[in-house]
ZASE-905239 format. One record per residue (C-alpha): x, y, z; residue in one letter. Coordinates in pm, 1 decimal. Layout:
<nodes>
- X	Y	Z	A
...
</nodes>
This chain:
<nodes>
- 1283.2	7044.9	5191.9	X
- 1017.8	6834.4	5320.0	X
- 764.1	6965.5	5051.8	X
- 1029.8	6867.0	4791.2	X
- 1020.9	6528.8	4940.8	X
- 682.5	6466.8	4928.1	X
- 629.8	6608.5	4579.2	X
- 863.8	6343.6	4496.5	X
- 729.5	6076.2	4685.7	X
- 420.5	6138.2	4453.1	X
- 537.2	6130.6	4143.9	X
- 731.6	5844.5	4214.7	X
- 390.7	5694.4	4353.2	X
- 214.9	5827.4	4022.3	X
- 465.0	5671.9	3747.8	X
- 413.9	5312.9	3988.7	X
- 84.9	5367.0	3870.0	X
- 100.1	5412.9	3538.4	X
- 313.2	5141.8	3491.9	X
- 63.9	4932.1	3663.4	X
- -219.2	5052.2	3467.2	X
- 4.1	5005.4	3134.2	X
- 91.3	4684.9	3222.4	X
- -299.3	4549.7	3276.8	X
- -356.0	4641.4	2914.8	X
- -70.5	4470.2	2750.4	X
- -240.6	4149.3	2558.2	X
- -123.8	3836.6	2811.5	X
- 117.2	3581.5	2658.0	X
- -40.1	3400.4	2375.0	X
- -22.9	3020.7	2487.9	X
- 55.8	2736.6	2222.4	X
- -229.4	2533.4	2109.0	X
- -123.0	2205.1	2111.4	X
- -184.4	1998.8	1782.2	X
- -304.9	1645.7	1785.4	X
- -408.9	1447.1	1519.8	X
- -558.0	1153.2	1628.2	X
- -523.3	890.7	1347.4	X
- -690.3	573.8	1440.6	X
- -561.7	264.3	1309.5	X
- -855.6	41.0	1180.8	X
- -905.0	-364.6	1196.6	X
- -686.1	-419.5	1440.2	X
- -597.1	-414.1	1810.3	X
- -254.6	-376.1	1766.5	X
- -0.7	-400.5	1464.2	X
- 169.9	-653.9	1372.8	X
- 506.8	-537.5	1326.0	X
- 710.2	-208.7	1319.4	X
- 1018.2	-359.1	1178.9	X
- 1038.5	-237.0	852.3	X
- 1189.2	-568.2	773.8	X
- 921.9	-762.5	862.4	X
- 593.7	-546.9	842.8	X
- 430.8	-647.3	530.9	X
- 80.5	-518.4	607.2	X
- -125.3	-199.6	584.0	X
- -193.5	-136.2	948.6	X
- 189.7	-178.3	1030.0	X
- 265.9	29.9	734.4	X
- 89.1	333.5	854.6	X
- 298.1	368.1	1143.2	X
- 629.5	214.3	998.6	X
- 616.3	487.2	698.6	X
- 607.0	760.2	1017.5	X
- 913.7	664.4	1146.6	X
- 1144.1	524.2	876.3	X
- 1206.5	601.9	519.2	X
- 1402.4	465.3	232.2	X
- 1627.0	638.0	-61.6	X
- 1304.7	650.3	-245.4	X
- 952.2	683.4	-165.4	X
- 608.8	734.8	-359.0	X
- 432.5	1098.7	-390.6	X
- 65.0	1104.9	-394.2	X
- 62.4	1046.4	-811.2	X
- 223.1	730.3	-735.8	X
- 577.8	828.2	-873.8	X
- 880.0	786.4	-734.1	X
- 1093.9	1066.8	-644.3	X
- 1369.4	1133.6	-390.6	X
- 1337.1	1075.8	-26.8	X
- 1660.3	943.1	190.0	X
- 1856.7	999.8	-115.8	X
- 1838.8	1327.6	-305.1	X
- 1987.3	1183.8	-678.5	X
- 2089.1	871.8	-804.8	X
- 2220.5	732.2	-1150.1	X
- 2193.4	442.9	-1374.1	X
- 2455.3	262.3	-1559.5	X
- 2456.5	225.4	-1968.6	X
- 2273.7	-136.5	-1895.1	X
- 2039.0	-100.9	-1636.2	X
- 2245.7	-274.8	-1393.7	X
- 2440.4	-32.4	-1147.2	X
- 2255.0	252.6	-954.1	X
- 2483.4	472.6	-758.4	X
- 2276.0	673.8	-486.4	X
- 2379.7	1012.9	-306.2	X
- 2239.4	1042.7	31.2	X
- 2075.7	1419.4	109.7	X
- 2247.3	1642.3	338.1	X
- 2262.4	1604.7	672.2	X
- 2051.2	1309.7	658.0	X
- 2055.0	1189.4	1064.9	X
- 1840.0	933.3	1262.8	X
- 1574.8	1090.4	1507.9	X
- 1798.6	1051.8	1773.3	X
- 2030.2	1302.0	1580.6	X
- 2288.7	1057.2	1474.2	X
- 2455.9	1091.0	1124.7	X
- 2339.7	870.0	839.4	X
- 2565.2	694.8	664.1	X
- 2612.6	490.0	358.7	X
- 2699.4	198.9	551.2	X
- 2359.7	224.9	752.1	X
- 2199.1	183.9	411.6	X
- 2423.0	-100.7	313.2	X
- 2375.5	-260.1	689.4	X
- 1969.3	-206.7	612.6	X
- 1914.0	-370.8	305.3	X
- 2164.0	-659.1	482.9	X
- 1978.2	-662.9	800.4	X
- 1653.2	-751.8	574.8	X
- 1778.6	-986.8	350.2	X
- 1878.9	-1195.7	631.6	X
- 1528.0	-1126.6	801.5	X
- 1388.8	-1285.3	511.2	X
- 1309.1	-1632.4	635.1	X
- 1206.1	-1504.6	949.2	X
- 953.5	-1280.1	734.3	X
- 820.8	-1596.1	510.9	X
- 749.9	-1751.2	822.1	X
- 543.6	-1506.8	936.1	X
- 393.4	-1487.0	600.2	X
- 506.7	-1201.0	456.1	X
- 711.8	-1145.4	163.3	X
- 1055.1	-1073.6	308.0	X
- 1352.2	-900.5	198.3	X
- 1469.7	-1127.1	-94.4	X
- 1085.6	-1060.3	-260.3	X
- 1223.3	-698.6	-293.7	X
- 1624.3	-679.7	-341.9	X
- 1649.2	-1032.2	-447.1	X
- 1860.9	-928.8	-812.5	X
- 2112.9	-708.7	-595.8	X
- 2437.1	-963.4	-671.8	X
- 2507.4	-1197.5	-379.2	X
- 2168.3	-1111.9	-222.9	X
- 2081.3	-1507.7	-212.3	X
- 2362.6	-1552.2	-10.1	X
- 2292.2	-1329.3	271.5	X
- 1928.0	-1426.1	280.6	X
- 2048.1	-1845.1	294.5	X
- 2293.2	-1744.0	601.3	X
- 2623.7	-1758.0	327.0	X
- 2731.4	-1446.0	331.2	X
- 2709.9	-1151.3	566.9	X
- 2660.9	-882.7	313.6	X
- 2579.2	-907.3	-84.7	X
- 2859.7	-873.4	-281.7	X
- 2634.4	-616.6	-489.8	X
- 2581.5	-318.4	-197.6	X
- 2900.2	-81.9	-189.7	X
- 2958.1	203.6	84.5	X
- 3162.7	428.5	-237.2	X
- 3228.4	702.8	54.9	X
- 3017.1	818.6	365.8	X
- 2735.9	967.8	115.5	X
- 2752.6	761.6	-203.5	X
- 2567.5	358.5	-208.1	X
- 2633.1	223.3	-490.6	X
- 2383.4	-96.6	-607.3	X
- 2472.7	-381.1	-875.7	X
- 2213.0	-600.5	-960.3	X
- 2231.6	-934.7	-1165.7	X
- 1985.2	-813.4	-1455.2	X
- 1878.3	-439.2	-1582.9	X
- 1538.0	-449.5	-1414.6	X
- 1324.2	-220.2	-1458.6	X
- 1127.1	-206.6	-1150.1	X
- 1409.6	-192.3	-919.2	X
- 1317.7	159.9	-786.7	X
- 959.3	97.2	-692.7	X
- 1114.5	-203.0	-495.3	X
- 1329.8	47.3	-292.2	X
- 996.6	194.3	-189.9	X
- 895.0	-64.8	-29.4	X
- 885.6	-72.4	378.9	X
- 1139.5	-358.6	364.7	X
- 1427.2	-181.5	216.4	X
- 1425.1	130.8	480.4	X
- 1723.8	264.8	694.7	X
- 1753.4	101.6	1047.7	X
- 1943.8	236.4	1308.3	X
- 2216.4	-13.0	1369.9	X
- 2345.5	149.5	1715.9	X
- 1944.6	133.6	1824.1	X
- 1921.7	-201.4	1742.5	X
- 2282.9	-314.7	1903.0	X
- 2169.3	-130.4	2226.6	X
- 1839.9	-290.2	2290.1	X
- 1854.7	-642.7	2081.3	X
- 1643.3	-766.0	1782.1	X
- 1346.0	-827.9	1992.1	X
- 1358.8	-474.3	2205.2	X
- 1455.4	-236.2	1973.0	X
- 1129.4	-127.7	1757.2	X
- 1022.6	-1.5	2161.9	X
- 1263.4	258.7	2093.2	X
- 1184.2	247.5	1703.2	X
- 1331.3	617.9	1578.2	X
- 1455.5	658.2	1152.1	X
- 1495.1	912.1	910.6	X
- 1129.6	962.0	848.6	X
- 905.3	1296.8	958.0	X
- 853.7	1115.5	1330.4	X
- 969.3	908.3	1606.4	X
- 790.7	668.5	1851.5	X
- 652.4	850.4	2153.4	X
- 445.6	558.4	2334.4	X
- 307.0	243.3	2216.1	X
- 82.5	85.3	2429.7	X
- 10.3	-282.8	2318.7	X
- -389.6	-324.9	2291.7	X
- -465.6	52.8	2328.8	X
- -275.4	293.8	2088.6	X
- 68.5	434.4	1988.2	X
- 172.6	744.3	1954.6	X
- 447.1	1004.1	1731.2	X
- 599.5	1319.1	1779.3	X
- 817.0	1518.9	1559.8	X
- 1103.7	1402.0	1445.4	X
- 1320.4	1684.5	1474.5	X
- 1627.1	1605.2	1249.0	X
- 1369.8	1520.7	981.1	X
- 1556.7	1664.3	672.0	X
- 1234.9	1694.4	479.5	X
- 961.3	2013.8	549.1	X
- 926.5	1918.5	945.5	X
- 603.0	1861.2	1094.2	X
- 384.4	2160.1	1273.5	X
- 147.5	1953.5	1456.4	X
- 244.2	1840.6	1830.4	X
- 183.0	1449.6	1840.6	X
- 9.2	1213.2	1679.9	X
- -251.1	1005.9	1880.8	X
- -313.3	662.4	1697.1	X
- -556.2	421.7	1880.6	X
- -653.9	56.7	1762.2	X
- -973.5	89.6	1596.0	X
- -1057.0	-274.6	1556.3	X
- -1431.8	-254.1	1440.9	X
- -1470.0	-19.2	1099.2	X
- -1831.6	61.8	1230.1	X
- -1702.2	151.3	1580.9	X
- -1397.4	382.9	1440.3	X
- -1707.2	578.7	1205.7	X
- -1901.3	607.9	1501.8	X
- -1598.1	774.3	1719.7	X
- -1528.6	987.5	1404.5	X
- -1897.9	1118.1	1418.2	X
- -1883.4	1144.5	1767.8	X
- -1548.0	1401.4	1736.8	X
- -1319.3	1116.8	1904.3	X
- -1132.1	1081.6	1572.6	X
- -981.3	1340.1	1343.6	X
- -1071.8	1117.9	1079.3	X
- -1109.6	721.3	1008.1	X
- -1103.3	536.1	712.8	X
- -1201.8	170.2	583.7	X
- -1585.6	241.7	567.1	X
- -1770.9	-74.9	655.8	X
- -1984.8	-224.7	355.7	X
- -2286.7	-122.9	548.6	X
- -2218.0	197.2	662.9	X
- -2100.3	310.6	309.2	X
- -2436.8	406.0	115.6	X
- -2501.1	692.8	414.5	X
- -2153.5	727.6	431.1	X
- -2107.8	880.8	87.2	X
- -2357.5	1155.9	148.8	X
- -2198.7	1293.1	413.1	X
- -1984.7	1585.9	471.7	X
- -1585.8	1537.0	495.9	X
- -1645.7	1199.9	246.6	X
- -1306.8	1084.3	30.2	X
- -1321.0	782.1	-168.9	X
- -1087.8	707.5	-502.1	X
- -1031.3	381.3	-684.8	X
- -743.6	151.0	-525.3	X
- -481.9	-35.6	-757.0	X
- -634.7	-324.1	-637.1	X
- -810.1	-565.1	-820.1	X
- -1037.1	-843.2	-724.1	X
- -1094.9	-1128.8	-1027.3	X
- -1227.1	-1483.5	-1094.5	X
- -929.1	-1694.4	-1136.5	X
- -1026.6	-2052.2	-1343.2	X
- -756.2	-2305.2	-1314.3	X
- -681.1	-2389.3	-1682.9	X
- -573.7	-2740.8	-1589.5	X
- -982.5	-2857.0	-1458.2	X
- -1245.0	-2934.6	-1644.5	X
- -1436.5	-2772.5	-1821.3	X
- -1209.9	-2403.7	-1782.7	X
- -944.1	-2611.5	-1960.4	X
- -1092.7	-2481.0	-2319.6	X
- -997.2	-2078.3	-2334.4	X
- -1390.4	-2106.6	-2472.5	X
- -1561.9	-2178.4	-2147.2	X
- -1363.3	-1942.0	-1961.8	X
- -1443.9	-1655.4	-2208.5	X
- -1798.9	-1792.6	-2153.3	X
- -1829.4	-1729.1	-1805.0	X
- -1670.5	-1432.8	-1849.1	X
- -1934.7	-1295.6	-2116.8	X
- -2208.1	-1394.5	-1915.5	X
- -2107.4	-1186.1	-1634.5	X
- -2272.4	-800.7	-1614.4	X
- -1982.5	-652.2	-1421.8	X
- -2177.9	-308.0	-1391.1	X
- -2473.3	-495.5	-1252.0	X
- -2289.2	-643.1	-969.9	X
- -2034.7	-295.6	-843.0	X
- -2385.7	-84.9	-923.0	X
- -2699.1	-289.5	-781.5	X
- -2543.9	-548.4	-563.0	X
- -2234.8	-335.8	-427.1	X
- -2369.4	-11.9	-387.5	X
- -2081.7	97.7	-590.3	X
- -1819.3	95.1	-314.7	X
- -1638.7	-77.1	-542.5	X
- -1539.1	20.5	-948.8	X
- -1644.5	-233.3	-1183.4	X
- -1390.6	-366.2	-1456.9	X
- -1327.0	-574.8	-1730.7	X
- -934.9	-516.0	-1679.7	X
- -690.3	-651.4	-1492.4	X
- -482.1	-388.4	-1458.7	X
- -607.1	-51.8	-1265.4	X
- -623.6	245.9	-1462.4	X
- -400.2	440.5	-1186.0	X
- -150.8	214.3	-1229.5	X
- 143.0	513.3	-1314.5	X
- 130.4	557.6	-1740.0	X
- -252.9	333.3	-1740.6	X
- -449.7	614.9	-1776.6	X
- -543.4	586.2	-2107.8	X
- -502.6	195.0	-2174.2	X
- -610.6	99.0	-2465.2	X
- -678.3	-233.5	-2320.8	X
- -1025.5	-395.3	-2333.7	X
- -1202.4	-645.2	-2178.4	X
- -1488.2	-943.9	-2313.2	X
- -1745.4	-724.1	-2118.7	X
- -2153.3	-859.5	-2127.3	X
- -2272.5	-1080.4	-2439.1	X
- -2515.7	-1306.6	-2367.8	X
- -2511.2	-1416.0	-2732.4	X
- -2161.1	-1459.6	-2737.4	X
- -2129.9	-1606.3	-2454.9	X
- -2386.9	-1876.7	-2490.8	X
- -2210.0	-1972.2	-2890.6	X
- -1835.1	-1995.9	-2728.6	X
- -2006.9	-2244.2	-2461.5	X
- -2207.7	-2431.2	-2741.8	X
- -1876.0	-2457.9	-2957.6	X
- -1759.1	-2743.9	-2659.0	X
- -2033.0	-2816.7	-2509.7	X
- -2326.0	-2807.9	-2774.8	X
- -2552.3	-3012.3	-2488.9	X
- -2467.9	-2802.6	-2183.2	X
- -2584.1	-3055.1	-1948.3	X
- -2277.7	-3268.5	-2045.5	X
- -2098.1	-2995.4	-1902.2	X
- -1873.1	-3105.7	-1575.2	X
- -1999.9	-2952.2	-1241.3	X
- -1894.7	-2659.3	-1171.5	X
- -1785.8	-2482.8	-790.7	X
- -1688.9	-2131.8	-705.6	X
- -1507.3	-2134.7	-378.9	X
- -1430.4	-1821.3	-228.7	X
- -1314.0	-1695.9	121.6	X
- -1555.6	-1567.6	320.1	X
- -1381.3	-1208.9	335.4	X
- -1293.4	-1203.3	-2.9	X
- -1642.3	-1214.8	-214.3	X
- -1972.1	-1108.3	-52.9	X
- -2256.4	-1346.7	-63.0	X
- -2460.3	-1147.4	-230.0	X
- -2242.0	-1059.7	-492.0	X
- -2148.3	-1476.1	-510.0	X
- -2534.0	-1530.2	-555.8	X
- -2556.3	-1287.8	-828.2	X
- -2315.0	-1434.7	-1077.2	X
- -2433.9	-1750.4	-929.4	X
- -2777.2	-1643.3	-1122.7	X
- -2604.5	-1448.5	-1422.4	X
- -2459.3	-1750.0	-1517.4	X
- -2780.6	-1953.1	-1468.2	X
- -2971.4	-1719.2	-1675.1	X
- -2730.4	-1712.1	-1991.1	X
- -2542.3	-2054.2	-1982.9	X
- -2809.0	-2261.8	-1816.8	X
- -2547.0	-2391.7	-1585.6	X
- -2616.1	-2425.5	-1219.0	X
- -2259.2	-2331.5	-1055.2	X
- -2197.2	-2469.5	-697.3	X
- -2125.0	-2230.6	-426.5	X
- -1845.3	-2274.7	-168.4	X
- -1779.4	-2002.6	94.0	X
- -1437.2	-2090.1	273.2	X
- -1304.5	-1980.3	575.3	X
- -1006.2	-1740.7	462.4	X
- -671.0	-1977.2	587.6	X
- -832.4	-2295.8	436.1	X
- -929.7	-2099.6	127.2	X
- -584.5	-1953.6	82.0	X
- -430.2	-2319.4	159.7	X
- -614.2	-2457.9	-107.6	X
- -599.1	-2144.7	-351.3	X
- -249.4	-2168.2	-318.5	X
- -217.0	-2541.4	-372.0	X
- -369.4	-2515.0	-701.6	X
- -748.8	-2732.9	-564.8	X
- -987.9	-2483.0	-687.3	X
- -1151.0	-2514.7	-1017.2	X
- -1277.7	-2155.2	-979.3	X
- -1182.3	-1927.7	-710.9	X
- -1118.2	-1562.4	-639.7	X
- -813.0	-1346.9	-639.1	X
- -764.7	-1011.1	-450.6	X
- -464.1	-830.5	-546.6	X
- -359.7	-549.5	-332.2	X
- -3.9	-471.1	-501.4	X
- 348.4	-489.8	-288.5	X
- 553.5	-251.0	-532.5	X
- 357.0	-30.0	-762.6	X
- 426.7	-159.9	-1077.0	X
- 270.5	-346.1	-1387.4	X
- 514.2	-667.1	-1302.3	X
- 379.5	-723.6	-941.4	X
- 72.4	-753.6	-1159.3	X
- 90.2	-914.9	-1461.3	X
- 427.3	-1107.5	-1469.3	X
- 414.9	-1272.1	-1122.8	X
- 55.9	-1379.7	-1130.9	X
- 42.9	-1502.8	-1548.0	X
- 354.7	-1589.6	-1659.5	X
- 427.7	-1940.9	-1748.6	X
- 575.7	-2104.9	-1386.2	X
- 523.2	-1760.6	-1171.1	X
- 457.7	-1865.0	-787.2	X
- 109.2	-1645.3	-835.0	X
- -11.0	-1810.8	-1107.7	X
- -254.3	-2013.4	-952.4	X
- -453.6	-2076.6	-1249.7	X
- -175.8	-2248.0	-1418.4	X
- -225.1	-2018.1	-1743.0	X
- 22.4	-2026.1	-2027.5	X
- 99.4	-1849.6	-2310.3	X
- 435.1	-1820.5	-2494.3	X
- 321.2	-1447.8	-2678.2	X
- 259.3	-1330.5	-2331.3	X
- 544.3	-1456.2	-2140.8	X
- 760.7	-1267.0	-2431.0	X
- 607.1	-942.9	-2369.1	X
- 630.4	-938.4	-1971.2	X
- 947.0	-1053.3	-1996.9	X
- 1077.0	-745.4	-2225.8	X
- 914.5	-532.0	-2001.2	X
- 1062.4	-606.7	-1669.1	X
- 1386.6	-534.1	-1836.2	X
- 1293.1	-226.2	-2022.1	X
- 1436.2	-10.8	-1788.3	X
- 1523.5	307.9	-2043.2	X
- 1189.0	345.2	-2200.1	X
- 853.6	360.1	-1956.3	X
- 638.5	454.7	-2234.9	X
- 751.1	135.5	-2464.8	X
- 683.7	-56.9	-2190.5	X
- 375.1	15.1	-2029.4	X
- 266.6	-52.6	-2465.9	X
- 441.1	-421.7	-2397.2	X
- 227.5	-493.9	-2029.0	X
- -85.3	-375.0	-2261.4	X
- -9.6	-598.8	-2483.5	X
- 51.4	-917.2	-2280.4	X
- -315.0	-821.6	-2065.1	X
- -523.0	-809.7	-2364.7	X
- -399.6	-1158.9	-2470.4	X
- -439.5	-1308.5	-2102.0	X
- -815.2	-1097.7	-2101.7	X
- -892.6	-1214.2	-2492.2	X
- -839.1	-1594.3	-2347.5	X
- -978.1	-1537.1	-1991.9	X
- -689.9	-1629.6	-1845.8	X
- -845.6	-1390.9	-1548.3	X
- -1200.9	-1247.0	-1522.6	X
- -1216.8	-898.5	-1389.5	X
- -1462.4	-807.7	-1147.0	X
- -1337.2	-462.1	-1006.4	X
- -1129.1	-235.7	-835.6	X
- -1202.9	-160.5	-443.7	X
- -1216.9	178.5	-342.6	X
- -1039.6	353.4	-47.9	X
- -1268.2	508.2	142.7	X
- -1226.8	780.7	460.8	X
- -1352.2	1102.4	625.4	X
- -1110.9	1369.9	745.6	X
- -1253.1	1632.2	922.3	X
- -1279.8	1997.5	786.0	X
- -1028.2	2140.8	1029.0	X
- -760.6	1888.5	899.7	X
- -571.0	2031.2	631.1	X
- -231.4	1893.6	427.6	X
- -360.1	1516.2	392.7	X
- -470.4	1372.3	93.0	X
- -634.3	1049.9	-2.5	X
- -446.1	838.0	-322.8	X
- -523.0	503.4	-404.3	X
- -257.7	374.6	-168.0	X
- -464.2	536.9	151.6	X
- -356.7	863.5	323.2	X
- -71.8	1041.9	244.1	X
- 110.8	1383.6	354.7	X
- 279.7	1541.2	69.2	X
- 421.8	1805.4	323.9	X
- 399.8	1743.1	679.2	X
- 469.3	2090.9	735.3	X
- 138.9	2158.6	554.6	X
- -28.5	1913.6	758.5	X
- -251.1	2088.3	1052.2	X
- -517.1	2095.6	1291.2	X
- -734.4	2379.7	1335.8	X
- -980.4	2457.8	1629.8	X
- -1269.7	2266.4	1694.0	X
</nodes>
């Protein structure tokens, strides 16, 4: 008996070891790598805004477009497709769209999205509108301002436009007071996303973007003012849900100082290159750049002296060697252009628009047909702001134009506020326009900076041919083709009688690192097609 017992003392002893032994060679837990991207935020120390009904500028976009969305949005071609909303129709003429909202469409916090919240949204920012102007952005009317009764709401009238209908808990249905055709590129805009009323009761107008959670891929995880903000998962998201842990984006005020973090492995990526970091910058590895729809132009104001005759402007705009100035004075870090219109503006790709372009010959006759002794010719100033035209590049048409015209054109660098002041107030005989675009769209463009009377049209151009086309075409709403051929049209008649003078179109610039994968760069900035494609690897 007491051999038995220790026999099976043993083997009990033996199979503790095996175990043991069995157990040392199992592979340990795998642990969960953590992904950050950190996404600085350059030219500023902090944003602006991150109400969507207020936030009007890039830097506040890039983290406003994290949080919220809207029923639409724009993919990386620069199209709109389906975002809050998964379908919508139009009506026979143009002027009802009826909107279903995608399935279990929530709030980050997990509450339900409903109709109303959209109807309560586009509300909420008509009657932010004043409050946006003042802070001068373009508010909420700029965008939704042909929904019917939208006027009222944003004047204090009316609490909601007579024009946005709750049908049923999934179904917004939208009237608006003419067919246009650009409605749907206004409903991407920032200013037309879903808000979370409860949020917004809870904490108060002033509190609530602390807290700021939407229907977009991620929620607010910390924002500390001066220093950085960050975003984690949204995780009712209803589009492909983000893999990566957090994003990690500090204020990057200084371009230079953001490339230098980047190359120091601080930053995932940056973008913005500084002018004078650009020429080394395009050599290097991880390098994105692509044309913006942007466009920066001479504007002459057509009621001065001597840019009153369509023949001097198309002077000064012969004289000018476009390709000189983007390729020897720029560096080419920007595209030169005799358009106005970019060529990735969506159905431009093969305009066959064309601008005056370099004659010297021409140029000199037009000036010679009003001014056949061009020292009779008045004085003539470009004023610019001082971070809207380098010097250099100021200087150069400064001596293009001396060169072919023999006239000796004043320069006038102004600080930015006074420049825009002035610009605005129609003072400058020749100044400088750069458009950056607020909806994506030929009209935001063409119609509201050259049409007879538009608020943008500085230069005080008119032409009656011109204001017939643009007008057709921002009600075209059935026929895209037909009316990109009308906005061609109209720009070859404002070019043909330098009603603007193209100078080029900026380029985005960035680096994303090699391990970064699922972000791509369009001529909007940085985009995620799929945030569950978006990820960062080892390094």
């Amino acid at each position: 008996m007491a051999f038995e017992g220790t026999m099976r003392r043993l083997i009990l002893l033996f199979l503790g070891v095996l175990l043991l032994v069995t157990g040392c060679n199992q592979p340990a837990p795998t642990q969960h790598r953590q992904q950050i991207l950190v996404w600085p935020n350059v030219g500023v120390t902090d944003l602006p805004q991150l109400d969507p009904a207020l936030a009007n500028d890039g830097n506040s976009a890039q983290a406003v477009e994290l949080i919220f969305s809207g029923l639409v949005k724009l993919n990386q071609q620069l199209q709109i497709v389906p975002d809050a909303a998964s379908s919508w129709q139009v009506s026979p003429d143009g002027k009802t769209y009826t909107f279903t909202l995608a399935d279990q469409l929530r709030f980050g916090n997990g509450a339900p999205v409903a109709s109303q919240d959209v109807v309560y949204s586009l509300n909420r920012s008509l009657r932010l509108n004043t409050a946006a102007r003042q802070q001068g952005e373009d508010g909420g009317l700029f965008y939704l301002g042909h929904i019917v009764g939208a006027a009222d709401v944003a004047t204090g009238r009316a609490n909601s436009a007579s024009g946005l209908k709750a049908l049923n808990a999934q179904t917004v249905q939208i009237q608006l007071d003419a067919p246009i055709a650009y409605f749907l590129a206004d409903l991407a805009a920032p200013q037309t996303f879903i808000v979370p009323q409860a949020l917004i009761k809870q904490y108060g107008e002033q509190k609530w973007v602390g807290h700021a959670l939407g229907t977009g891929p991620f929620v607010l995880g910390h924002w500390t003012h001066g220093v950085r903000m960050t975003f984690v998962p949204n995780a009712y998201y209803n589009g492909p849900k983000p893999v990566i842990d957090q994003i990690d984006m500090p204020f990057a005020q200084d371009p230079h100082a953001a490339l230098l973090a980047y190359r120091a492995g601080q930053y995932d990526l940056t973008w913005d290159i500084a002018a004078p970091d650009y020429s080394e910058a395009r050599t290097e590895k991880n390098y994105h750049e692509t044309d913006q729809v942007a466009t920066d132009a001479l504007v002459p104001n057509t009621t001065m002296a001597p840019f009153s005759h369509p023949e001097v402007r198309q002077a000064f705009a012969e004289a000018l060697n476009v390709q000189v100035l983007a390729h020897q004075v720029m560096g080419d870090s920007v595209a030169a252009s005799t358009t106005i219109v970019p060529s990735n503006m969506p159905g431009y790709a093969s305009s066959p628009v064309k601008g005056l372009g370099m004659n010297a010959q021409q140029a000199q006759t037009l000036l010679q047909l009003v001014y056949p002794d061009v020292k009779t010719l008045p004085p003539v100033t470009l004023t610019y702001p001082t971070d809207g035209l380098p010097q250099a590049e100021a200087q150069a048409m400064q001596a293009m134009w001396q060169r072919t015209l023999g006239v000796s054109v004043n320069l006038a660098p102004v600080e930015p506020s006074t420049y825009e002041r002035e610009f605005d107030a129609g003072q400058v005989q020749l100044g400088v326009v750069n458009w950056t675009p607020e909806i994506v769209d030929p009209w935001n463009l063409l119609s509201l900076n050259l049409h007879t009377g538009a608020p943008d049209n500085v230069g005080v151009w008119t032409n009656k041919q011109f204001d017939q086309l643009v007008d057709q075409a921002d009600l075209l709403f059935n026929d895209a083709a037909q009316r990109v051929v009308l906005y061609q049209q109209a720009e070859q008649l404002a070019l043909s009688d330098g009603a603007w003078i193209p100078l080029d179109h900026p380029k985005y610039t960035a680096f994303v690192a090699a391990y970064v994968h699922g972000l791509v760069v369009t001529p909007l900035g940085l985009m995620a097609p799929d945030w569950s494609k978006v990820t960062v690897g080892a390094h």
